[in-house]
N, CA, C and O atoms as a Maestro MAE file, in Angstrom:
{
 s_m_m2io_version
 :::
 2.0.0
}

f_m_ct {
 s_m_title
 :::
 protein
 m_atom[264] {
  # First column is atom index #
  i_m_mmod_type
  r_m_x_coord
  r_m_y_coord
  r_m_z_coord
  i_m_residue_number
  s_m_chain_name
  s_m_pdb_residue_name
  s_m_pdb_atom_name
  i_m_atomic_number
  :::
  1 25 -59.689 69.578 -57.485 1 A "UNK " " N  " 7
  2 3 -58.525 69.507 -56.641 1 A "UNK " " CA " 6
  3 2 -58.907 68.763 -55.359 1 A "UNK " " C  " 6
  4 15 -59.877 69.254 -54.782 1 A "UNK " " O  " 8
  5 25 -58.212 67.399 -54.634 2 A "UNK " " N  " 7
  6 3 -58.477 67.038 -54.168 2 A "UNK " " CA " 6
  7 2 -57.950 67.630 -52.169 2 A "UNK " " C  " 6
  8 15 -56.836 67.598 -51.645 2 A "UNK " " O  " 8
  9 25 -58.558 67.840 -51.901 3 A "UNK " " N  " 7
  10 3 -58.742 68.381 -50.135 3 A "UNK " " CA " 6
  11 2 -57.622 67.533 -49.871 3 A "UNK " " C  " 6
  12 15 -57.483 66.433 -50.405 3 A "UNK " " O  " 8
  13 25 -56.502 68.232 -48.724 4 A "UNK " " N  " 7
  14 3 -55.279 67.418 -48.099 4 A "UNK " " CA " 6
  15 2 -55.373 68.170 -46.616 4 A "UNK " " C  " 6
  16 15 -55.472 69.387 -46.457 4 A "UNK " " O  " 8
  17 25 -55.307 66.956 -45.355 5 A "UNK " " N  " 7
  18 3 -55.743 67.121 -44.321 5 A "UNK " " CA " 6
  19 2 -54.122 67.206 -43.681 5 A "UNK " " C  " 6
  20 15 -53.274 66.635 -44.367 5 A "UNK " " O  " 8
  21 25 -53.651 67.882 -42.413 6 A "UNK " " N  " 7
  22 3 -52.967 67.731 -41.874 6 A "UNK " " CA " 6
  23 2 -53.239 66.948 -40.418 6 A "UNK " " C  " 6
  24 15 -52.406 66.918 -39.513 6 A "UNK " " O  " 8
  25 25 -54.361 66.415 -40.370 7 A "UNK " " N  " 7
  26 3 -54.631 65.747 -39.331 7 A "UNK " " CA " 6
  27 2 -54.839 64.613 -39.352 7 A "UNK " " C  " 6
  28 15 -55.753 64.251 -40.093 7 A "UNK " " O  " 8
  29 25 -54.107 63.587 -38.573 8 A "UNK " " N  " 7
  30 3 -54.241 62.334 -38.452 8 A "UNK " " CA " 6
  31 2 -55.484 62.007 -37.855 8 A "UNK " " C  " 6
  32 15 -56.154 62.878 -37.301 8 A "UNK " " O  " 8
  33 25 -56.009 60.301 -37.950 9 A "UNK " " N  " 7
  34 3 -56.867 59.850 -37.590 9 A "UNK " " CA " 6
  35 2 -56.381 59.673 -36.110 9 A "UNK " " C  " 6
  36 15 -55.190 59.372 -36.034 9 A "UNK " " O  " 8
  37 25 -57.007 59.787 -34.990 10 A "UNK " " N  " 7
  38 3 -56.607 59.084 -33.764 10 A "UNK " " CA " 6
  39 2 -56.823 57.481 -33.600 10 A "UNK " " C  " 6
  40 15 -56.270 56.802 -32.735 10 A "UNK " " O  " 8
  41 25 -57.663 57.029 -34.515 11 A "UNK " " N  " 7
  42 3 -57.563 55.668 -34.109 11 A "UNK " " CA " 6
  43 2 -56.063 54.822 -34.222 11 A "UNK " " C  " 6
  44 15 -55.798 53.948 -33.397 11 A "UNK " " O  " 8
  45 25 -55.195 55.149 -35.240 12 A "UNK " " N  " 7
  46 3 -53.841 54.552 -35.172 12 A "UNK " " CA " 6
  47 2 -53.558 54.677 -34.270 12 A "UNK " " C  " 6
  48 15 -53.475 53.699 -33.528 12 A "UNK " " O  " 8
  49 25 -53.214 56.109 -33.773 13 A "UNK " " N  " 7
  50 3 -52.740 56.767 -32.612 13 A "UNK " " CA " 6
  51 2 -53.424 55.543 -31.267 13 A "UNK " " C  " 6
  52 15 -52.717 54.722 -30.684 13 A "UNK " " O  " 8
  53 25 -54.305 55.657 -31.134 14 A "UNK " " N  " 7
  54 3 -54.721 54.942 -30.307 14 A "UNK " " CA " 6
  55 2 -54.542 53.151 -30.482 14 A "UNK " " C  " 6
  56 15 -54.631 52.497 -29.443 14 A "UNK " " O  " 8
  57 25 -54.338 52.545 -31.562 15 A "UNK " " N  " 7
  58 3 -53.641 51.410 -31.421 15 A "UNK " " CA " 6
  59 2 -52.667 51.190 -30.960 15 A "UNK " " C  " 6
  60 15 -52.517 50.291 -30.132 15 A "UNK " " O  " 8
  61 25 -51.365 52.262 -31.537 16 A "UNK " " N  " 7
  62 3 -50.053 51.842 -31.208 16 A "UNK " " CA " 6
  63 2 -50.169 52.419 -29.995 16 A "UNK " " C  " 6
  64 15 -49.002 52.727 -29.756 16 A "UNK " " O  " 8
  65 25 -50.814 52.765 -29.077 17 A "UNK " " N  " 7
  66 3 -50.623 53.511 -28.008 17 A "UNK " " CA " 6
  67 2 -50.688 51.949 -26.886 17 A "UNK " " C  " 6
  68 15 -49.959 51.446 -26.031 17 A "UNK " " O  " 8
  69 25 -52.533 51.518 -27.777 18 A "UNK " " N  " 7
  70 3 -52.606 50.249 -26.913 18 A "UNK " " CA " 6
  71 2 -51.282 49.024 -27.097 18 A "UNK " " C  " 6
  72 15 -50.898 48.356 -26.137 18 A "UNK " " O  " 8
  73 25 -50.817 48.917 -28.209 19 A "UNK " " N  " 7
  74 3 -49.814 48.017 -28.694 19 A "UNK " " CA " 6
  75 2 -48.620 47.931 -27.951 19 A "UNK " " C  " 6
  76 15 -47.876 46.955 -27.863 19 A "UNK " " O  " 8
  77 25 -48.466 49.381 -27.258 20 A "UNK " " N  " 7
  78 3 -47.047 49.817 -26.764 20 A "UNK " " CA " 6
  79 2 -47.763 49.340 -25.227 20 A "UNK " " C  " 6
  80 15 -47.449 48.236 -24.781 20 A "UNK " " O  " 8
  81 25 -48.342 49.866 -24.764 21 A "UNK " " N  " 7
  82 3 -48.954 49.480 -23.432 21 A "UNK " " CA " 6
  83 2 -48.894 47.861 -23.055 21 A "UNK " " C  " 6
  84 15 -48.372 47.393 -22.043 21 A "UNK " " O  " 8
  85 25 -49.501 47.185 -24.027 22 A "UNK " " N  " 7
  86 3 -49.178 45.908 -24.217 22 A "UNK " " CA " 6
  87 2 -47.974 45.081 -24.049 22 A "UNK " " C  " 6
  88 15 -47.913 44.020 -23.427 22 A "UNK " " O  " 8
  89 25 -46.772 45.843 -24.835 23 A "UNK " " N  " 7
  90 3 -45.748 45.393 -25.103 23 A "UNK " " CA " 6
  91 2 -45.201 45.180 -23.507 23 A "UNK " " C  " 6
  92 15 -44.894 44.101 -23.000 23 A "UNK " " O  " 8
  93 25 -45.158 46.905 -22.671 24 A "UNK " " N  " 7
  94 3 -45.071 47.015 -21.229 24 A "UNK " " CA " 6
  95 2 -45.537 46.367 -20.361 24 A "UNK " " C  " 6
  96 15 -45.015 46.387 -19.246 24 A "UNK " " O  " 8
  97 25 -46.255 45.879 -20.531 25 A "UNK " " N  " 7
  98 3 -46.697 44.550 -20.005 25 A "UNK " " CA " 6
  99 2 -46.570 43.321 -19.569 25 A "UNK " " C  " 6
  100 15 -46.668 42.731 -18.494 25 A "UNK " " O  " 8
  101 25 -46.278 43.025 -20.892 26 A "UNK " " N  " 7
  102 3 -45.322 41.903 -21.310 26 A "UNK " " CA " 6
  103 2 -43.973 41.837 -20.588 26 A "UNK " " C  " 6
  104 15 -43.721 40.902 -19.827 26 A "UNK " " O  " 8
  105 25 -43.251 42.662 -20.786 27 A "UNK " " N  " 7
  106 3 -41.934 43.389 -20.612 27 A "UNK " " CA " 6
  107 2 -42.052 42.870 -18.780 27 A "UNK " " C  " 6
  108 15 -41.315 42.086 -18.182 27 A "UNK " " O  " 8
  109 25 -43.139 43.572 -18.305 28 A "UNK " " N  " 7
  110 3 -42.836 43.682 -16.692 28 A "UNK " " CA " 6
  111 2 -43.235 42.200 -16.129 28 A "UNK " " C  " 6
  112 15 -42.675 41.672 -15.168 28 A "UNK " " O  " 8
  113 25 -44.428 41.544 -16.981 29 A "UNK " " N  " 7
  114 3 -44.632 40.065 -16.397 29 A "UNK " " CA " 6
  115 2 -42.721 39.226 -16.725 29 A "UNK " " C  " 6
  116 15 -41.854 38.923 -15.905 29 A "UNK " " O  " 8
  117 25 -42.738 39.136 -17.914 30 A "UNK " " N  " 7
  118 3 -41.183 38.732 -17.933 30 A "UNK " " CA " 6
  119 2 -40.363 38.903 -16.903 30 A "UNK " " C  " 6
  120 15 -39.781 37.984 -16.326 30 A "UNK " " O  " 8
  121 25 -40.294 39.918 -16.668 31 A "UNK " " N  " 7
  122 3 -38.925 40.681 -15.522 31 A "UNK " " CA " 6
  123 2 -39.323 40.093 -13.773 31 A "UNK " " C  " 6
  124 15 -38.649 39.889 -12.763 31 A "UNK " " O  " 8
  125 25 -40.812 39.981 -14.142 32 A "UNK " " N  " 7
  126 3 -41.446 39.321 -12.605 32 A "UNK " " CA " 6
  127 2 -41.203 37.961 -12.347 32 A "UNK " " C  " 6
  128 15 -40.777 37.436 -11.319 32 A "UNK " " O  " 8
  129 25 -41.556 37.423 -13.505 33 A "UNK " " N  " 7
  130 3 -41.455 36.199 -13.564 33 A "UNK " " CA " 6
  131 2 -40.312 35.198 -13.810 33 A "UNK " " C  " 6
  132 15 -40.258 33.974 -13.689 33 A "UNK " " O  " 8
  133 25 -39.411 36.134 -14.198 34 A "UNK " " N  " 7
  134 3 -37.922 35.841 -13.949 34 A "UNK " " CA " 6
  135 2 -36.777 36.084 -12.653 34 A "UNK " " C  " 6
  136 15 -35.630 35.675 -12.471 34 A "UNK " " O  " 8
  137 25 -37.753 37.006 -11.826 35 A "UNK " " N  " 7
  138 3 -37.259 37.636 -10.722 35 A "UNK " " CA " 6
  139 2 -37.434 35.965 -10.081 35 A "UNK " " C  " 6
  140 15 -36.662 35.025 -9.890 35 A "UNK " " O  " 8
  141 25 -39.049 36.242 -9.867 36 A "UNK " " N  " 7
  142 3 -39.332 34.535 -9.069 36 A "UNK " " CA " 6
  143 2 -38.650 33.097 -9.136 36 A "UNK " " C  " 6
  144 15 -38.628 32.231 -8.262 36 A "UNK " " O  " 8
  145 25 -38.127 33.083 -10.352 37 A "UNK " " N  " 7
  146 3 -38.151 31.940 -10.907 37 A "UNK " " CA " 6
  147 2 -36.551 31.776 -10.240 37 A "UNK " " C  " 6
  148 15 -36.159 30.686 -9.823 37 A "UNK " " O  " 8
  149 25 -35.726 32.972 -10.205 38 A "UNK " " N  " 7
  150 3 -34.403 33.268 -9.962 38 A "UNK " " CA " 6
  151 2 -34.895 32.938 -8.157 38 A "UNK " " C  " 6
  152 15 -34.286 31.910 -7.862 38 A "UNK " " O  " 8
  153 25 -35.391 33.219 -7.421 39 A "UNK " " N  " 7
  154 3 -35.471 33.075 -6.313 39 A "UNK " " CA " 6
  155 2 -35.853 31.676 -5.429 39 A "UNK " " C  " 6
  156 15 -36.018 31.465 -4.228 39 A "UNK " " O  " 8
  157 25 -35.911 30.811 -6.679 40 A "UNK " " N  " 7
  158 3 -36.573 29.325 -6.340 40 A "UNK " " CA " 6
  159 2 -35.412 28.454 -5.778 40 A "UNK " " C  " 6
  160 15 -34.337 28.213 -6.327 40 A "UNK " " O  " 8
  161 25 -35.994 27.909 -4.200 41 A "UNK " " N  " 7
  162 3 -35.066 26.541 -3.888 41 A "UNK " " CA " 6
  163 2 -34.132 25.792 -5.163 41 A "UNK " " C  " 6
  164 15 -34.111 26.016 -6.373 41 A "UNK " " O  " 8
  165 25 -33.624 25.126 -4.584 42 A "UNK " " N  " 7
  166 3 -32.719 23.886 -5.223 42 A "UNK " " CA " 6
  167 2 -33.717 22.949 -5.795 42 A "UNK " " C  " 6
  168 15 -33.667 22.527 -6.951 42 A "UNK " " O  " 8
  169 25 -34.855 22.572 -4.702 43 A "UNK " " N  " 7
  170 3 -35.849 21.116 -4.697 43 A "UNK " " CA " 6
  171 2 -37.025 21.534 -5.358 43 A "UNK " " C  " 6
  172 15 -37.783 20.669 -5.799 43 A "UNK " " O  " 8
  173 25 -37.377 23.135 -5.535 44 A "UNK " " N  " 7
  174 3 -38.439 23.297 -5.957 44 A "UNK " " CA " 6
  175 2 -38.040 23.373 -7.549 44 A "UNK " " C  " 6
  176 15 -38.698 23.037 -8.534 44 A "UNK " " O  " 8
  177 25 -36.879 23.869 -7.456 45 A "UNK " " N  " 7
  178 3 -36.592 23.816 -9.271 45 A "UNK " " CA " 6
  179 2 -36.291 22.673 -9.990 45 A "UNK " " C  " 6
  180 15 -36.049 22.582 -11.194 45 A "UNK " " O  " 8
  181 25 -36.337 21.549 -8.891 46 A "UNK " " N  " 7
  182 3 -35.964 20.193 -9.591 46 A "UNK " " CA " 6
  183 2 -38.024 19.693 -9.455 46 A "UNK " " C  " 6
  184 15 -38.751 19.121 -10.268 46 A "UNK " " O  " 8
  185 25 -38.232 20.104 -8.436 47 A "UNK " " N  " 7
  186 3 -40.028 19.692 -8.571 47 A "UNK " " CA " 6
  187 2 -40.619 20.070 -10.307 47 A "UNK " " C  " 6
  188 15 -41.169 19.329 -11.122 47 A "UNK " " O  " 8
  189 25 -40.263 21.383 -10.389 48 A "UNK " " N  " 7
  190 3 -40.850 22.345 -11.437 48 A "UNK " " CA " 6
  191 2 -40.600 21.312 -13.210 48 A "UNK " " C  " 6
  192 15 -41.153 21.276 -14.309 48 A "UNK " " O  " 8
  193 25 -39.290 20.555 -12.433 49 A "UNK " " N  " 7
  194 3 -38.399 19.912 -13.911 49 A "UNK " " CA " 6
  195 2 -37.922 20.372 -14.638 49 A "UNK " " C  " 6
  196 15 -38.085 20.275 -15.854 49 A "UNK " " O  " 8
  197 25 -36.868 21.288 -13.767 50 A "UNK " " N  " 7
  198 3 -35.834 22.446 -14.605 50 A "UNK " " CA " 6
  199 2 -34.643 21.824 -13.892 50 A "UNK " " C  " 6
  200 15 -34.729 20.888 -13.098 50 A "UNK " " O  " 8
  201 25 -33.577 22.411 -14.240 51 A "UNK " " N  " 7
  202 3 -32.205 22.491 -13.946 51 A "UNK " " CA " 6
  203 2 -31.442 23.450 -13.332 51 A "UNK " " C  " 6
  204 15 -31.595 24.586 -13.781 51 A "UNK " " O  " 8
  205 25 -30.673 23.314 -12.441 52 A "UNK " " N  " 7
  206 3 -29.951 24.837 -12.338 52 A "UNK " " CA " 6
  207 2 -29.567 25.621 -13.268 52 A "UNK " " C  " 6
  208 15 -29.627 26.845 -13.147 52 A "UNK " " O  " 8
  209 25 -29.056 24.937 -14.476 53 A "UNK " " N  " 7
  210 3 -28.386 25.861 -15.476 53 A "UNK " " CA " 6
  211 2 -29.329 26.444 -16.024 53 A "UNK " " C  " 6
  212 15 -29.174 27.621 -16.349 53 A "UNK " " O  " 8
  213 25 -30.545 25.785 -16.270 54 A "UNK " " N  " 7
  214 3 -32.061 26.210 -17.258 54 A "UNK " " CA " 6
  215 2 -32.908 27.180 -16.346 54 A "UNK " " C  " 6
  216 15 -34.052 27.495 -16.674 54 A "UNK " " O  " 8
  217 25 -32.321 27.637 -15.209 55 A "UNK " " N  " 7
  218 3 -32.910 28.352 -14.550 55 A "UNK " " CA " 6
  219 2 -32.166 29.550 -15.086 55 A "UNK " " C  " 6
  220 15 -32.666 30.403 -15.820 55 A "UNK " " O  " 8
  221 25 -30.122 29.518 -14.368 56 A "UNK " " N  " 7
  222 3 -29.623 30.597 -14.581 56 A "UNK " " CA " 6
  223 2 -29.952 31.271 -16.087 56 A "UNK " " C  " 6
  224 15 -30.230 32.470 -16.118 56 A "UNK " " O  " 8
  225 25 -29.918 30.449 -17.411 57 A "UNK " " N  " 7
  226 3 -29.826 30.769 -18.890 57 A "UNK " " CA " 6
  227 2 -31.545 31.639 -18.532 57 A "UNK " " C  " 6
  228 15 -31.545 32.631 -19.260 57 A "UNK " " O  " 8
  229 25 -32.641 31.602 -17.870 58 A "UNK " " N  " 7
  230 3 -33.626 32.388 -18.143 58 A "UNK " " CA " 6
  231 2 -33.654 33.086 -17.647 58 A "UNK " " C  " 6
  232 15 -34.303 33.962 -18.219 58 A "UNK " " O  " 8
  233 25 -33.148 33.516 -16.323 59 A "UNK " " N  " 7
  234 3 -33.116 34.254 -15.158 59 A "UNK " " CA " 6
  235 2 -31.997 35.481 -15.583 59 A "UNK " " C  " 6
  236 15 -32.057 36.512 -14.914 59 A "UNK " " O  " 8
  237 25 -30.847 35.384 -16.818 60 A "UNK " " N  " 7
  238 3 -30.217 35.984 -17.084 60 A "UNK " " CA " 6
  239 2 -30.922 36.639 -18.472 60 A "UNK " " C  " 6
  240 15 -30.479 37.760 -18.719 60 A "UNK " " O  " 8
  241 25 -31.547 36.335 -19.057 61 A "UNK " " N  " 7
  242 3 -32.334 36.680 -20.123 61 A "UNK " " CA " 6
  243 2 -32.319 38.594 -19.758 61 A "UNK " " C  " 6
  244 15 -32.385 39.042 -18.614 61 A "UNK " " O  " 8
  245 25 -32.255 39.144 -20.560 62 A "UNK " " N  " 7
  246 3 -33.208 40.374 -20.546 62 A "UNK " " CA " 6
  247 2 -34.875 40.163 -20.845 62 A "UNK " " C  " 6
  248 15 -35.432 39.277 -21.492 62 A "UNK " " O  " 8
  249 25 -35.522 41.483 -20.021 63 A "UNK " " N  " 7
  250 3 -36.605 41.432 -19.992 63 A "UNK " " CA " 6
  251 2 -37.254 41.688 -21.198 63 A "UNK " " C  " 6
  252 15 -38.429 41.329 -21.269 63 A "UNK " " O  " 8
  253 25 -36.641 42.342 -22.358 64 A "UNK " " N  " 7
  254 3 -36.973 41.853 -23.772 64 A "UNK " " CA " 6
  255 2 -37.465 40.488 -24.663 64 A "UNK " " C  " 6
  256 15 -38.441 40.210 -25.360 64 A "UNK " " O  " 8
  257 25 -36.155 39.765 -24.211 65 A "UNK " " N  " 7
  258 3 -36.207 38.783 -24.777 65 A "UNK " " CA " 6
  259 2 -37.129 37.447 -24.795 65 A "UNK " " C  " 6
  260 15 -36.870 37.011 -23.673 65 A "UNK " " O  " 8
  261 25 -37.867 36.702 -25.257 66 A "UNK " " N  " 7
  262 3 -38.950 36.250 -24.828 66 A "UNK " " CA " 6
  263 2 -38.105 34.862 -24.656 66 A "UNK " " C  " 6
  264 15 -38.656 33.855 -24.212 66 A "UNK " " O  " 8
  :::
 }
 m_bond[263] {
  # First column is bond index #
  i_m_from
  i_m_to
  i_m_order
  :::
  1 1 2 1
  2 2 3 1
  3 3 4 2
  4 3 5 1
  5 5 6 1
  6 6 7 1
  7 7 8 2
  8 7 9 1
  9 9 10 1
  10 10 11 1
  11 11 12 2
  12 11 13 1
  13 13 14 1
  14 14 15 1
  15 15 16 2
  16 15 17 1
  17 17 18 1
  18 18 19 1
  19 19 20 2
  20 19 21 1
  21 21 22 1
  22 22 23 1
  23 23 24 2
  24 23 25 1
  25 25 26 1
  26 26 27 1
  27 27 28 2
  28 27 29 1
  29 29 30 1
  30 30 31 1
  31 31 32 2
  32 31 33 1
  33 33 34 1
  34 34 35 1
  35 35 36 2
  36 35 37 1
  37 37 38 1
  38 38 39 1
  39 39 40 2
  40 39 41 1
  41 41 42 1
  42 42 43 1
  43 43 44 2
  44 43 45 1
  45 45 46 1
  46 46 47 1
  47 47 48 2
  48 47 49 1
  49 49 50 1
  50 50 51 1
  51 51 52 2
  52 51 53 1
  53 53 54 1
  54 54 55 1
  55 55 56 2
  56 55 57 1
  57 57 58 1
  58 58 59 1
  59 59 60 2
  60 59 61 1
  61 61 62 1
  62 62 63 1
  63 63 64 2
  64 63 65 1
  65 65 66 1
  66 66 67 1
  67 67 68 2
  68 67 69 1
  69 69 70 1
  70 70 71 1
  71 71 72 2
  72 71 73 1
  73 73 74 1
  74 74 75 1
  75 75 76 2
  76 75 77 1
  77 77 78 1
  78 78 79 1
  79 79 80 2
  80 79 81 1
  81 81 82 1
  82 82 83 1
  83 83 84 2
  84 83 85 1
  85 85 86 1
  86 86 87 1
  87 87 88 2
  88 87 89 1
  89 89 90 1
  90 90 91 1
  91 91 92 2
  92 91 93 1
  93 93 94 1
  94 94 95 1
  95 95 96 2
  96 95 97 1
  97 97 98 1
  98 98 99 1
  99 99 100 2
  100 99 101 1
  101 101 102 1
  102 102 103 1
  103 103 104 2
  104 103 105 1
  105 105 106 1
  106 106 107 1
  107 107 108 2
  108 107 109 1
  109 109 110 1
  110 110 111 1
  111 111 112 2
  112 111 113 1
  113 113 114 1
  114 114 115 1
  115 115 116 2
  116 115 117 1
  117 117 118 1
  118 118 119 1
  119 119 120 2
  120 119 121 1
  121 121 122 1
  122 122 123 1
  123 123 124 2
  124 123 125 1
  125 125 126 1
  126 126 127 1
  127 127 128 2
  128 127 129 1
  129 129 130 1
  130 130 131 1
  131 131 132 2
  132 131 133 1
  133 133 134 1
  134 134 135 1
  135 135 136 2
  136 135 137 1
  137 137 138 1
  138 138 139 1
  139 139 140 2
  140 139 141 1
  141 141 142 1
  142 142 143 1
  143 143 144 2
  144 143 145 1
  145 145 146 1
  146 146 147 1
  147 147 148 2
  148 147 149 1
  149 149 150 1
  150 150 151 1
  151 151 152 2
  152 151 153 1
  153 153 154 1
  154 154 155 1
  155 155 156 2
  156 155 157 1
  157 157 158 1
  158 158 159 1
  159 159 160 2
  160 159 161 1
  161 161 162 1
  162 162 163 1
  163 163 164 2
  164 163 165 1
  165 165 166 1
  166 166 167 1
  167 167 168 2
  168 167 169 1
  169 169 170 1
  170 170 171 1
  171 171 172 2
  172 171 173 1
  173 173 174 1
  174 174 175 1
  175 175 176 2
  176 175 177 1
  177 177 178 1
  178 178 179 1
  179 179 180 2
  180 179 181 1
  181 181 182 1
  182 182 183 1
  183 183 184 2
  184 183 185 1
  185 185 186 1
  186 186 187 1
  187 187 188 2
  188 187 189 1
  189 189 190 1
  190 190 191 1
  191 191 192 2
  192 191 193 1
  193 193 194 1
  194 194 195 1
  195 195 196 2
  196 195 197 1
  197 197 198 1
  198 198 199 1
  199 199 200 2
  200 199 201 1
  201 201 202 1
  202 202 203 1
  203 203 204 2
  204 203 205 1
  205 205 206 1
  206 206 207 1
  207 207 208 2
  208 207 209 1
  209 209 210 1
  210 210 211 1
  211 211 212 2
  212 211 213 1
  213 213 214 1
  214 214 215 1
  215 215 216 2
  216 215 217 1
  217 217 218 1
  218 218 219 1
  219 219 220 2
  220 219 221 1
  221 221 222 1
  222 222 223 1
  223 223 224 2
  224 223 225 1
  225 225 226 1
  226 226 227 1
  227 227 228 2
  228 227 229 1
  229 229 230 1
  230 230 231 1
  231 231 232 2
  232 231 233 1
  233 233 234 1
  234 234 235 1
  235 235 236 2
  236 235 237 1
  237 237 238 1
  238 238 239 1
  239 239 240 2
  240 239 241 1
  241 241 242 1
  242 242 243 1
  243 243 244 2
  244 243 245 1
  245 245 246 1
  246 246 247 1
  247 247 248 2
  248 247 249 1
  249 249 250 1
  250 250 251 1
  251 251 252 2
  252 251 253 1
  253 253 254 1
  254 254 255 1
  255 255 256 2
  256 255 257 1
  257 257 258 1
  258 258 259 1
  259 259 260 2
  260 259 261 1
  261 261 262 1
  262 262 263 1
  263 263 264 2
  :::
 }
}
């Protein structure tokens, strides 16, 4: 009869833990970096070689969305 454990390995546990941490990460550089990008002059967003509209379309993004 083969032995049945009710205990998980922690190493998964501990991947998706790092995976999710990761994700949060991600998540908050996005949201930062969209904050900034939303806060840029007229001249600096034409320096950068964006557009106003290509600013608003990212700057409106959710912080999900990549």
């Amino acid at each position: 009869m083969a032995y049945l454990s009710l205990h998980t390995s922690r190493a998964p546990r501990s991947g998706a833990a790092t995976a999710f941490g990761g994700l949060l990460d991600t998540w908050r550089r996005r949201a930062r970096e969209r904050r900034e990008l939303g806060s840029l002059d007229a001249r600096t967003i034409r320096d950068v070689g964006l557009s106003p509209s290509e600013v608003q379309f990212e700057v409106n993004k959710p912080f999900w969305r990549p």
